[in-house]
C-alpha positions as CSV (number, residue, x, y, z in Angstrom):
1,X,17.4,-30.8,-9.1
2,X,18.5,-30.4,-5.4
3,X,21.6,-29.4,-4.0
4,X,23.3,-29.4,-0.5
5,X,21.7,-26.2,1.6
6,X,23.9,-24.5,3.7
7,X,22.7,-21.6,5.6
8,X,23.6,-20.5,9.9
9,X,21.7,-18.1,11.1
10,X,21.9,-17.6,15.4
11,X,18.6,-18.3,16.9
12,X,19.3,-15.4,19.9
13,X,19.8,-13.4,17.0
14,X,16.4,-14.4,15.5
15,X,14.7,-14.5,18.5
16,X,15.9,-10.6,19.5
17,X,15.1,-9.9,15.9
18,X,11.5,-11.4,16.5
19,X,11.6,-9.3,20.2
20,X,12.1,-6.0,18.8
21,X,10.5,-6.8,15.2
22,X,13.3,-6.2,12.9
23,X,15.8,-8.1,11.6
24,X,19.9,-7.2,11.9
25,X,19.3,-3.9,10.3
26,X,22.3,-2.6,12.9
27,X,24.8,-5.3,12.2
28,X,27.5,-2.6,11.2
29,X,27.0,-0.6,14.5
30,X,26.8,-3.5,16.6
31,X,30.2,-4.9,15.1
32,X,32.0,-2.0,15.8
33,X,31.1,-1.3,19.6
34,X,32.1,-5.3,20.2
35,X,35.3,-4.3,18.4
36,X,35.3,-1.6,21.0
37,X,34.4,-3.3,24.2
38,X,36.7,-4.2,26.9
39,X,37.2,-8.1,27.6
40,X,35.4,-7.5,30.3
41,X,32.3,-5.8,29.0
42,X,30.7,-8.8,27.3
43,X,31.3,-10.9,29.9
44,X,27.6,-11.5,31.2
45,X,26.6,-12.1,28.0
46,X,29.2,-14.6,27.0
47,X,27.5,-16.9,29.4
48,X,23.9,-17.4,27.6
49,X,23.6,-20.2,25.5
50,X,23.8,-19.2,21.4
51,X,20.3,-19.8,19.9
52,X,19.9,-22.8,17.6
53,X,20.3,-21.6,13.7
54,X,17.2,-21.7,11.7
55,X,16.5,-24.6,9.6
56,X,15.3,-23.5,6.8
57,X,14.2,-25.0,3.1
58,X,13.9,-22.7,0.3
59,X,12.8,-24.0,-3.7
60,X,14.7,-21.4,-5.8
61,X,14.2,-21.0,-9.9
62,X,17.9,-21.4,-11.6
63,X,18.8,-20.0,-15.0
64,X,21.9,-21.1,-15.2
65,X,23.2,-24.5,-16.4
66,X,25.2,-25.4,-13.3
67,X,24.1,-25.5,-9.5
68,X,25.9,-22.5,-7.7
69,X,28.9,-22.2,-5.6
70,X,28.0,-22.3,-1.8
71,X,30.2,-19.0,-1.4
72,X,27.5,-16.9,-0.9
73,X,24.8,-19.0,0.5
74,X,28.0,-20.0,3.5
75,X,27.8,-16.6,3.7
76,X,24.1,-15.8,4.2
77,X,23.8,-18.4,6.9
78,X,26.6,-17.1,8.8
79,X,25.4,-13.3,8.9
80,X,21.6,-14.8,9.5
81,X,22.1,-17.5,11.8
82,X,19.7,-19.8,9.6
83,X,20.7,-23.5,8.2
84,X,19.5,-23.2,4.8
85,X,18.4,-26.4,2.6
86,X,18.0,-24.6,-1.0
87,X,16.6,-27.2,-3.9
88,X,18.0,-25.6,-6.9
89,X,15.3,-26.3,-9.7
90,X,16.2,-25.2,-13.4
91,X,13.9,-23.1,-15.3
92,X,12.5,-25.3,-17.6
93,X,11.5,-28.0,-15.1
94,X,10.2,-25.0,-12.1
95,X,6.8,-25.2,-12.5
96,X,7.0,-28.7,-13.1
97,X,8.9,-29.6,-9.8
98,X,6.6,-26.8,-8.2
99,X,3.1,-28.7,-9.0
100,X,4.5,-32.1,-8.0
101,X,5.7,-31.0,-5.1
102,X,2.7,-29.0,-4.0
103,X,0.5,-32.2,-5.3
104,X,2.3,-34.5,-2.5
105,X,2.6,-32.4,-0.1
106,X,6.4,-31.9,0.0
107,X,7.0,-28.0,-0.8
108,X,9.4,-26.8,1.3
109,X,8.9,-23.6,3.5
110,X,9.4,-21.2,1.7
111,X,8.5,-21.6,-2.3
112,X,9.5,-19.2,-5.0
113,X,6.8,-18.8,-7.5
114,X,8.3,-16.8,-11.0
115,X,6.2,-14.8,-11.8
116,X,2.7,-13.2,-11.7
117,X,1.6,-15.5,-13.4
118,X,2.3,-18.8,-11.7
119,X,0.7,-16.8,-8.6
120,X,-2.3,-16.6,-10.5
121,X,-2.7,-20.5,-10.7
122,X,-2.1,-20.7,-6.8
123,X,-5.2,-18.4,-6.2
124,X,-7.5,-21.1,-5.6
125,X,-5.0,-22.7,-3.2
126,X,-4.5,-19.6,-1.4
127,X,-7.9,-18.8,-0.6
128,X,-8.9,-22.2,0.2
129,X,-6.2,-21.4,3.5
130,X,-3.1,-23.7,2.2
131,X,-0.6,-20.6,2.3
132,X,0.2,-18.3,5.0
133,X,-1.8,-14.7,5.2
134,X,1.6,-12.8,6.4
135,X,0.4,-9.0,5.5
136,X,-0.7,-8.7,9.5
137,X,2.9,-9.3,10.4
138,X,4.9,-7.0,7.6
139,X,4.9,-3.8,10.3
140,X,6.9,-6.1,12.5
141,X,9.6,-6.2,10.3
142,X,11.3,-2.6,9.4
143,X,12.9,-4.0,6.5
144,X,10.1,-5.5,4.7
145,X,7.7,-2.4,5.7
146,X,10.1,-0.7,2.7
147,X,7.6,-2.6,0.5
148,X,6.0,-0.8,-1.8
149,X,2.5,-1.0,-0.9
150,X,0.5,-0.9,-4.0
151,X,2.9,-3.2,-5.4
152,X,2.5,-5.7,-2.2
153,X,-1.7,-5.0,-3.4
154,X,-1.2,-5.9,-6.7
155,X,0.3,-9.6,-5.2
156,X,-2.6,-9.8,-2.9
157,X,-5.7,-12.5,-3.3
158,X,-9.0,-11.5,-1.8
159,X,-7.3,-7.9,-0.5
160,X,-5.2,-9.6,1.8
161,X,-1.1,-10.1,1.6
162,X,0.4,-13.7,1.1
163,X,3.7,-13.3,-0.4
164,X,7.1,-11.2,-0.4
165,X,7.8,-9.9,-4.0
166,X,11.3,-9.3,-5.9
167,X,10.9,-5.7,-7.3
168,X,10.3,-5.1,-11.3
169,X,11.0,-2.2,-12.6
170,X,7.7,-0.1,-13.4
171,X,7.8,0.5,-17.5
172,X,11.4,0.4,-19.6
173,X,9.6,1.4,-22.9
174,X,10.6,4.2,-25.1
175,X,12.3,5.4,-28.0
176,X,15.6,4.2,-29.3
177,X,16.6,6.1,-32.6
178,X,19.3,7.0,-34.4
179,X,21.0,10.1,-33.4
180,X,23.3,10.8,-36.3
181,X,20.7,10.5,-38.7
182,X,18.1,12.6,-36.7
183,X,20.8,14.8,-36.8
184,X,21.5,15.2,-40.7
185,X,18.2,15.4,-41.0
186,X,17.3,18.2,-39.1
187,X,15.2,16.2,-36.8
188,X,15.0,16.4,-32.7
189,X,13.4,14.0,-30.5
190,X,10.1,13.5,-31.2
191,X,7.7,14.7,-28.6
192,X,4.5,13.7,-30.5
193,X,2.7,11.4,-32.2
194,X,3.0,13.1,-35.1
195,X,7.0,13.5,-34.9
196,X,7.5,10.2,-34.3
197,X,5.3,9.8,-37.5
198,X,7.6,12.1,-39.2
199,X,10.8,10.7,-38.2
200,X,9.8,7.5,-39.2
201,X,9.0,8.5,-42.8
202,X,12.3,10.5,-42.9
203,X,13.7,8.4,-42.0
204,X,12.3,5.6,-44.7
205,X,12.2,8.7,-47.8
206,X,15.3,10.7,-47.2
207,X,18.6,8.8,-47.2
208,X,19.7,8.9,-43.7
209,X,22.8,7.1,-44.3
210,X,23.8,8.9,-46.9
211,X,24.5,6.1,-49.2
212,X,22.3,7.4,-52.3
213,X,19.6,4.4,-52.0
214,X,16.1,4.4,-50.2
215,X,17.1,1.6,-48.4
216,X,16.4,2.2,-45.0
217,X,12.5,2.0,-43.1
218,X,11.9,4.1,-39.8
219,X,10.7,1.4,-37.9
220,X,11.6,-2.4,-37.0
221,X,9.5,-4.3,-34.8
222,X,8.5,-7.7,-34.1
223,X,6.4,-10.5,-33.3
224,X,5.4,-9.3,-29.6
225,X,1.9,-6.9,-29.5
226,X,3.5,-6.3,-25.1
227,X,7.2,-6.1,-25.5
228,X,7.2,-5.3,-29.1
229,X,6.1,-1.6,-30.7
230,X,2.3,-1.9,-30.7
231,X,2.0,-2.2,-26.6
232,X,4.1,1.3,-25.5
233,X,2.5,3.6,-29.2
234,X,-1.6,2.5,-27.8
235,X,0.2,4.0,-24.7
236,X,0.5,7.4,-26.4
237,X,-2.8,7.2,-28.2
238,X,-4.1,7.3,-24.3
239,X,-5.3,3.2,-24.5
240,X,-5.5,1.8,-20.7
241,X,-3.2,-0.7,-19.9
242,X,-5.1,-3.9,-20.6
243,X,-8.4,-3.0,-18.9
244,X,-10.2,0.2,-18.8
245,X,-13.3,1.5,-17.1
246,X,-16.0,2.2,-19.3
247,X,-19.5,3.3,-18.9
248,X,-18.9,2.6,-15.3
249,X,-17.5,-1.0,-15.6
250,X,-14.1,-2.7,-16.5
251,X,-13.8,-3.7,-20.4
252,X,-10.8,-5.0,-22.3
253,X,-8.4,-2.6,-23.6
254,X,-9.3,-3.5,-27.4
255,X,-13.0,-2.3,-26.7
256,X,-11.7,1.3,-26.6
257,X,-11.6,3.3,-29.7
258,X,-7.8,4.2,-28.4
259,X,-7.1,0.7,-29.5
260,X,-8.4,1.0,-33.0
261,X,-6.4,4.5,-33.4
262,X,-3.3,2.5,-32.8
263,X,-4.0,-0.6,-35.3
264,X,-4.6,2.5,-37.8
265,X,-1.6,3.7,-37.1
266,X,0.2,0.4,-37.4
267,X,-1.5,-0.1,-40.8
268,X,-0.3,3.1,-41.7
269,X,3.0,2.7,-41.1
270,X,2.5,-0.8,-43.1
271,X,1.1,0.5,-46.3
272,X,3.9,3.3,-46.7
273,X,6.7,1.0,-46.1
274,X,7.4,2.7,-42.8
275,X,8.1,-0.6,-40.7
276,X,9.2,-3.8,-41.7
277,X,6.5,-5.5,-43.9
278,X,7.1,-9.0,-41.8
279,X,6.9,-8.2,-38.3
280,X,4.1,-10.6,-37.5
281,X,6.4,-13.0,-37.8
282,X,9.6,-11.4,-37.1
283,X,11.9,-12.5,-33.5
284,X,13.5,-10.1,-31.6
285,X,17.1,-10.9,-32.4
286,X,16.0,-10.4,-36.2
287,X,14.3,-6.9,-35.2
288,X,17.6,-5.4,-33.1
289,X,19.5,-6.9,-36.4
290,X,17.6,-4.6,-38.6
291,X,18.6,-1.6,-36.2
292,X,22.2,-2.5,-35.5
293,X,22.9,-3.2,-39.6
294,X,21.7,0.2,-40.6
295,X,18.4,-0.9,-42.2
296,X,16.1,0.7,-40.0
297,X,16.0,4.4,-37.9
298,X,13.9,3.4,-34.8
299,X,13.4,0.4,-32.5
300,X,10.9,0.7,-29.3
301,X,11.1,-1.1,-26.4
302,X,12.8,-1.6,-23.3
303,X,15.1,1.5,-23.1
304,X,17.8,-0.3,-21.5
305,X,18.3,-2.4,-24.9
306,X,20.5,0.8,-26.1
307,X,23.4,-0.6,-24.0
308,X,23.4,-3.8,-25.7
309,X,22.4,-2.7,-29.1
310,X,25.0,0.7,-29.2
311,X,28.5,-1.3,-29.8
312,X,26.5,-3.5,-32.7
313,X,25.5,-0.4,-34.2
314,X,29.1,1.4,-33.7
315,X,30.2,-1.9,-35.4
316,X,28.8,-1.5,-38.7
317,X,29.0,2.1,-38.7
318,X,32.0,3.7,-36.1
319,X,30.1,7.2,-36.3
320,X,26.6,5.5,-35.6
321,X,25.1,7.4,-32.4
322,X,22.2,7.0,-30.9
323,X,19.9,8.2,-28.2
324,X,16.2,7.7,-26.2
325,X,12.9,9.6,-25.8
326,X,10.5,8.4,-23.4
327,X,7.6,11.0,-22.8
328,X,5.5,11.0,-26.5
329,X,2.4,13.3,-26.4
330,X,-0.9,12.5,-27.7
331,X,-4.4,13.0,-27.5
332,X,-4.3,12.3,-23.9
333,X,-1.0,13.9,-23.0
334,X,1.5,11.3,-22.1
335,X,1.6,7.8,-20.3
336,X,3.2,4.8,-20.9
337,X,1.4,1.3,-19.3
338,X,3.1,0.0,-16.4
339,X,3.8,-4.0,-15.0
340,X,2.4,-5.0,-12.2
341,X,5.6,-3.7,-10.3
342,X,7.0,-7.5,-9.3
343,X,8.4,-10.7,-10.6
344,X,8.9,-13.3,-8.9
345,X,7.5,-14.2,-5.3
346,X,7.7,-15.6,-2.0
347,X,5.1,-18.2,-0.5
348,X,4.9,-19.7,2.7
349,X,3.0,-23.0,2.7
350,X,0.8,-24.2,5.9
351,X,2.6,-27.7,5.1
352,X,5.9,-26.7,5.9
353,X,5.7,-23.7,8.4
354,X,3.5,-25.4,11.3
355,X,3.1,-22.6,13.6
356,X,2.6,-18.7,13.5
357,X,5.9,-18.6,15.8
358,X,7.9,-20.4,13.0
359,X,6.3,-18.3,10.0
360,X,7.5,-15.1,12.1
361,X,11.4,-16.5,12.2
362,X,11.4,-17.4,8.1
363,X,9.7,-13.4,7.5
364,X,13.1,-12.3,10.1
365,X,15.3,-14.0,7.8
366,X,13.9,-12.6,4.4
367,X,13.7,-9.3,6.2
368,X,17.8,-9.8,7.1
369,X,18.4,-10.6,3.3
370,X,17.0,-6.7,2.9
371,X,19.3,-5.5,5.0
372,X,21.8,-3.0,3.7
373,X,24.7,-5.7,3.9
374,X,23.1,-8.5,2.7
375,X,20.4,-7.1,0.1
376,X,24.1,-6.0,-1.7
377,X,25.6,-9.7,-1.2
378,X,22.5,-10.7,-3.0
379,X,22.5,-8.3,-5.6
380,X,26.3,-8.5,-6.5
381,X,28.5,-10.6,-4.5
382,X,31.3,-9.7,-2.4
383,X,33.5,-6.6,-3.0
384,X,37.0,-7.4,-4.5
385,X,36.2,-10.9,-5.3
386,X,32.7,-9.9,-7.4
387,X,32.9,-6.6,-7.9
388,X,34.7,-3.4,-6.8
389,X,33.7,0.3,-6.2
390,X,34.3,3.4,-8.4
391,X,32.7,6.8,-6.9
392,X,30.5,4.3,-4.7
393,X,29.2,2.6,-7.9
394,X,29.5,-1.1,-8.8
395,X,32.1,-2.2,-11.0
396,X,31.2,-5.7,-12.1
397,X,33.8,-8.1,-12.4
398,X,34.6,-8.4,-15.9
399,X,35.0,-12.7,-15.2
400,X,31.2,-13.7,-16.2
401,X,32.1,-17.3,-15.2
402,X,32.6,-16.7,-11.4
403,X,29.7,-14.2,-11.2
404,X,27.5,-16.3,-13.5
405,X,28.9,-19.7,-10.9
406,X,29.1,-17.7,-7.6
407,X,26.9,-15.2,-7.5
408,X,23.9,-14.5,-10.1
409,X,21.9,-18.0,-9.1
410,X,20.9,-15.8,-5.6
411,X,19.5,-13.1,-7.7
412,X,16.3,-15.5,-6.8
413,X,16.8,-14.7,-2.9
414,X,16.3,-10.9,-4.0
415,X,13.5,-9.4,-2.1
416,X,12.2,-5.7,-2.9
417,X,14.9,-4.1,-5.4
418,X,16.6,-0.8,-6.3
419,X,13.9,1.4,-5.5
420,X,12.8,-0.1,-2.1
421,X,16.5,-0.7,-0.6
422,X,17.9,3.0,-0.2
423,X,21.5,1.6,0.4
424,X,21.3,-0.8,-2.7
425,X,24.4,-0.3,-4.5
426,X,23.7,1.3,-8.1
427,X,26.5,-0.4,-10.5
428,X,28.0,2.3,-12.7
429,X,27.4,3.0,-16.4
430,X,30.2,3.9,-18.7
431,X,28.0,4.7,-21.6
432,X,26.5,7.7,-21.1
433,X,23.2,6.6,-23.3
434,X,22.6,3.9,-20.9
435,X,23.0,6.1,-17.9
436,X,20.4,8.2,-19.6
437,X,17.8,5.3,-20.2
438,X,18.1,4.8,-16.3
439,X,16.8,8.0,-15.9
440,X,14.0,8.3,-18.1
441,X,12.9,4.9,-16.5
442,X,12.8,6.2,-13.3
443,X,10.9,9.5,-15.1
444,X,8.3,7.0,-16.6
445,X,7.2,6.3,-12.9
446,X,5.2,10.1,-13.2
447,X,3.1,8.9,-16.2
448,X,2.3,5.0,-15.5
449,X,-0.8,4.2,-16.9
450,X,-1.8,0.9,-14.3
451,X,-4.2,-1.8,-14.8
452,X,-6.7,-2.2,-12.9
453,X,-7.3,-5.7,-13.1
454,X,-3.9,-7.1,-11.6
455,X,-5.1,-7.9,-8.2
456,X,-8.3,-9.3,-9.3
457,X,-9.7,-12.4,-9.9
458,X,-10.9,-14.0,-13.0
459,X,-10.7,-18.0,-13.0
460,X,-12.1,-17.8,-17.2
461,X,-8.7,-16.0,-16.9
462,X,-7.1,-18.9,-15.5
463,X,-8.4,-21.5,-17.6
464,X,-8.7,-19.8,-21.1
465,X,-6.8,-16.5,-21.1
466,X,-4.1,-17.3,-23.6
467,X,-6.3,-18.7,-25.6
468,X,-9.1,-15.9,-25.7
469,X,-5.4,-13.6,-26.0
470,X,-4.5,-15.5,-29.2
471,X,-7.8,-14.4,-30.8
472,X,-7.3,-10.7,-30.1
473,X,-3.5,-10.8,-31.0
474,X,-4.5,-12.8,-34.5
475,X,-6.9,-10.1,-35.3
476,X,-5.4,-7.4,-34.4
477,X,-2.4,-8.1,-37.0
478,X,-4.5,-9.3,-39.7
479,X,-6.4,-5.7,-39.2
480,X,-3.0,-4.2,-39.7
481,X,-2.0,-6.3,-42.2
482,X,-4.9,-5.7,-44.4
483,X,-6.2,-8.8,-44.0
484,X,-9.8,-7.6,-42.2
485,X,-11.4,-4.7,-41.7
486,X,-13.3,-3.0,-39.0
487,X,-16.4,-5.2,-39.1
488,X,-14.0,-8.1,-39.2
489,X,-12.1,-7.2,-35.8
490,X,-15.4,-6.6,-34.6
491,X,-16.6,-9.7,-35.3
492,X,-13.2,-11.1,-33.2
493,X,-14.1,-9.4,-30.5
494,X,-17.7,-11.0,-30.9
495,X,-15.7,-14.4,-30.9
496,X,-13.4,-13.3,-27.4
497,X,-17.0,-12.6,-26.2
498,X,-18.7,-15.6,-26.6
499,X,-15.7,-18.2,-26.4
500,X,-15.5,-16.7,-22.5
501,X,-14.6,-13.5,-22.8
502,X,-18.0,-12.1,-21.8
503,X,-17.3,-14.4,-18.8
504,X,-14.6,-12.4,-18.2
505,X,-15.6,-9.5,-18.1
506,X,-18.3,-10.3,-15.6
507,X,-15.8,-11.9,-12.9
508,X,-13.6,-8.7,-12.9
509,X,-16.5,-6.5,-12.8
510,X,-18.0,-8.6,-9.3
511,X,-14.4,-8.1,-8.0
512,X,-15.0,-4.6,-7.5
């Protein structure tokens, strides 16, 4: 889908931005000493000709199902100087749109790619010279030097810098549980593996809810061995994230005996009732409904789920509380695994940017959105007609429909994120367990357990990772499940091996 572009930036302002390598980082100050200025103190420089805007075309992912309003975009092109042509592409067609164009020659200058991912299959493209190298030209730029660094390294191909990322946050997972029934139970947070064991079995064995029945299991979980349970507890039984060095060389997380400790665990929980007995199988709306209806004690995950899941809970049950726990100790201490720090990305394709010059005036507008001014437009609109301030803090318009119409769709133009834009507005959080969970996610950036594999290269990767990941994922539940045993994952992993795994392994390993 494309849609009209609008977007006016002044050239003399790019230009001066290119000049002194930064973008309009002093827009405010400059405003106010023009306001200040006799008539005629800006004379002389009323008589230079204004800069042509920038022309530029942008592909952006859309998640909604209508094109945005031009309210912002107007907007952006007015406080950047820059003629914007934006193709709005929805989500299910993106990568679709994104290979046809990029098979005829037609992407546009700058190209949004979603998501680590979809960089992954542009490797070959990138090192074969079709996309800009722009890491030599970040320290021109003071905005977009607030990139984090290892997180620009784990976009990298070959060790060198090719695209601008939108930030991720680091690890959400941790504990959700049910206060009020930790609480008659004489149970704190656990801080072990072994108190998480115990809550669960509590929580399953001694009536939480008071009703009289053992009706209630500790955990609920779901089909999802990253997102789901499984992922964040082999974090606390000290597992690396993904890959691991071992014996000097880089081997698949299920080859570590901190793998097997958690399926053991799992099965555990499976054989005493402790989780739900179909969780193979089971979605995540199905999970969160087994927490929020009383049926189950526990739910682990993304922390920030509390806010959504607290006023389902306090709707079955008006004296339902709950809180989080994020650092679980085990035989390792603690450490939860960490993303790769990014989602989406920026490319700049040698098609559509001709010249260095011209690559140097699209980084000055991206490092304008990350001004303070504009990295907030982006982020959440404009104040009093999106939004308004409490204590500094964002107050969201409560009207979905313009926000959803007007402003969320430029969520894509987003580059760096809350923890790289000092002057990002934080939005405000009236329940105080969600304000909590923002907390302990920032604390989980102390105990990240990385993988080491995220910058490297591995085209077996490319070309038959899901399907190497299915055999893993199959085993690894019907070892849970009862359905093997040891010498039948084993012989899975024999399988991974020899279906291209071993390959694998061997191209990560020469990366180093």
């Amino acid at each position: 889908m494309k849609r009209k572009s609008a977007i006016v930036l002044a050239a003399a302002a790019v230009s001066m931005a290119l000049v002194a390598g930064c973008g309009n980082n002093n827009a405010g100050e400059t405003k106010n000493i023009e306001a200040t200025q006799k008539p005629n103190e800006g004379a002389a420089q009323s008589t230079e000709k204004p800069a042509e805007p920038l022309k530029l075309s942008v592909m952006l992912d859309l998640h909604e199902p209508e094109v945005p309003s031009d309210k912002i975009e107007k907007l952006l092109e007015e406080k950047t100087n820059t003629q914007l042509d934006i193709q709005w592409v929805p989500d299910g067609s993106y990568d679709d749109k994104l290979n046809a164009a990029f098979a005829t020659g037609s992407l546009p200058q700058a190209v949004q790619l979603k998501n680590a991912e979809s960089l992954g299959l542009f490797r070959d493209a990138i090192k074969d010279g079709q996309f800009w190298e722009i890491g030599p030209f970040i320290d021109q730029f003071p905005n977009l030097t607030k990139l984090n660094k290892d997180v620009l390294n784990n976009t990298s191909v070959g060790g060198k810098i090719y695209a601008l990322y939108r930030e991720s946050v680091l690890s959400r997972q941790g504990i959700i549980f049910r206060k009020d029934w930790a609480d008659k139970l004489g149970l704190a947070a656990p801080k072990t593996i072994d108190e998480l064991y115990n809550m669960l079995k509590a929580f399953k064995e001694q009536d939480p809810d008071g009703n009289g029945k053992q009706d209630t299991i500790g955990l609920t979980d779901r089909s999802d061995l990253i997102y789901g349970a499984f992922k964040t507890v082999s974090s606390y039984f000290g597992t690396p994230n993904g890959w691991g060095e071992k014996e000097g060389k880089l081997a698949p997380e299920f080859m570590f005996a901190e793998y097997m400790d958690t399926m053991n665990f799992f099965k555990k929980l499976h054989v005493e009732g402790l989780i739900n007995q179909d969780f193979p199988v089971t979605a995540k709306n199905d999970q969160q409904n087994l927490f929020a209806t009383g049926k189950a004690g526990v739910y682990i995950g993304a922390l920030g789920d509390v806010q959504s899941m607290d006023p389902k809970v306090k709707e079955i049950n008006a004296a339902g509380e709950l809180d989080i726990q994020n650092r679980i100790e085990g035989p390792k201490g603690t450490g939860i695994w960490s993303t790769a720090g990014y989602g989406s990305v920026f490319l700049f394709p040698k098609s559509a940017v001709k010249s260095e010059e011209e690559l140097k005036q699209v980084l000055s507008f991206f490092n304008e959105l990350m001004s303070p001014e504009l990295s907030n437009v982006v982020q959440w609109g404009i104040e009093g007609e999106h939004y308004t301030l409490q204590d500094n803090l964002v107050v969201p318009s409560e009207d979905t429909k313009l926000t959803n119409r007007e402003t969320k769709p430029y969520l894509s133009f987003q580059i760096g994120g809350q923890s790289t834009i000092a002057e990002l507005l934080d939005p405000t959080y009236p329940l105080p367990v969600k304000a909590k969970s923002e907390e302990l996610i920032k604390d989980n950036e102390s105990i990240l357990i990385t993988d080491p594999t995220v910058a490297l290269e591995s085209k077996t990767k490319i070309e038959k990772g899901v399907r190497l990941s299915e055999i893993i994922k199959d085993a690894t539940y019907k070892y849970i499940l009862g359905d093997i045993d040891e010498a039948g994952f084993q012989a899975a992993v024999e399988k991974w091996l020899k279906d291209g795994g071993q390959q694998m392994i061997e191209e990560y390993n020469s990366n180093e």
